[in-house]
Wavefront OBJ file of the C-alpha trace (Angstrom):
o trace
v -4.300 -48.913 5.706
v -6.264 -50.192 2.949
v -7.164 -47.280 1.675
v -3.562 -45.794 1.843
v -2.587 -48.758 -0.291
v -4.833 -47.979 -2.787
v -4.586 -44.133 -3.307
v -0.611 -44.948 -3.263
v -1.709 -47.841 -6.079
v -3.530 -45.357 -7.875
v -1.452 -42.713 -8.409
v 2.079 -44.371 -8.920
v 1.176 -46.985 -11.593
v 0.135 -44.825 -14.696
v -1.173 -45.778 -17.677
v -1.008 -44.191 -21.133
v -3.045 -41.578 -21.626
v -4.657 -41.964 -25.225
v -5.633 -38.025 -25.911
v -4.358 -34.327 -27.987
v -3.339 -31.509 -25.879
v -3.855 -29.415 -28.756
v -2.677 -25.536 -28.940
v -6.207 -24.646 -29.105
v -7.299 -26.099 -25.594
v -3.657 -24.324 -23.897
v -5.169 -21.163 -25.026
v -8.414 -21.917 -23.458
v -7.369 -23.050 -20.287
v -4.976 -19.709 -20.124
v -7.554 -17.832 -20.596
v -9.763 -19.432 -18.051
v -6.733 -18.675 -15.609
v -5.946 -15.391 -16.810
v -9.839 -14.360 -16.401
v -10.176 -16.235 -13.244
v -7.576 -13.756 -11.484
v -8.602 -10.945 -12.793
v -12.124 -11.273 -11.626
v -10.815 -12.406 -7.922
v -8.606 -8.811 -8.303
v -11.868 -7.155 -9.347
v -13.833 -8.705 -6.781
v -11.650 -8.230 -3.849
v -10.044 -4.794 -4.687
v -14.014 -2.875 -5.309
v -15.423 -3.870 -1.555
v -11.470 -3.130 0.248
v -11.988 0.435 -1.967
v -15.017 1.257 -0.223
v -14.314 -0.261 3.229
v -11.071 1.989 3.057
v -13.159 4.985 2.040
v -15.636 4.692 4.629
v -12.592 4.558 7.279
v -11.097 7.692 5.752
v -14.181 9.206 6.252
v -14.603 8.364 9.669
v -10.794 9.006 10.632
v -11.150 12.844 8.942
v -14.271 13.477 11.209
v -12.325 12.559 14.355
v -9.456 14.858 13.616
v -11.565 17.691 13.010
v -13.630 17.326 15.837
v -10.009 16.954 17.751
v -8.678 20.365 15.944
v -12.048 21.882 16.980
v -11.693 21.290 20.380
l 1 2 3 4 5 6 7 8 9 10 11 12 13 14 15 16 17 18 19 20 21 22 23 24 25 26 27 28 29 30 31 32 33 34 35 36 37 38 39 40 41 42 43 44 45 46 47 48 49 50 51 52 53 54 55 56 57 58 59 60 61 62 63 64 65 66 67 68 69
């Protein structure tokens, strides 16, 4: 309970925060997020590609040995 108390101290009494948020640093931290995606989409997409690919593969075999027979 203590340790509720405290966290729930912590976070609701705020004190002023003595710093710039200047256009500069928005930029950069967009640009972290905006690069960030993109390389999960890059990451993610290149392996599915392939896994897909090999599937296809497989999948065409077995309906030509199916035609065949």
């Amino acid at each position: 309970m203590r340790i509720f108390l405290l966290a729930a101290y912590l976070i609701l009494i705020t004190l002023p925060a003595k710093s710039y948020f200047d256009p500069g640093t928005g930029a950069m931290i967009i640009q972290a997020i905006v690069a960030f995606v993109s390389s999960l989409i890059i990451f993610f997409s290149s392996p599915i590609y392939h896994i897909k690919k090999f599937y296809k593969k497989i999948r065409d075999k077995l309906k030509k040995k199916k035609i065949e027979k």
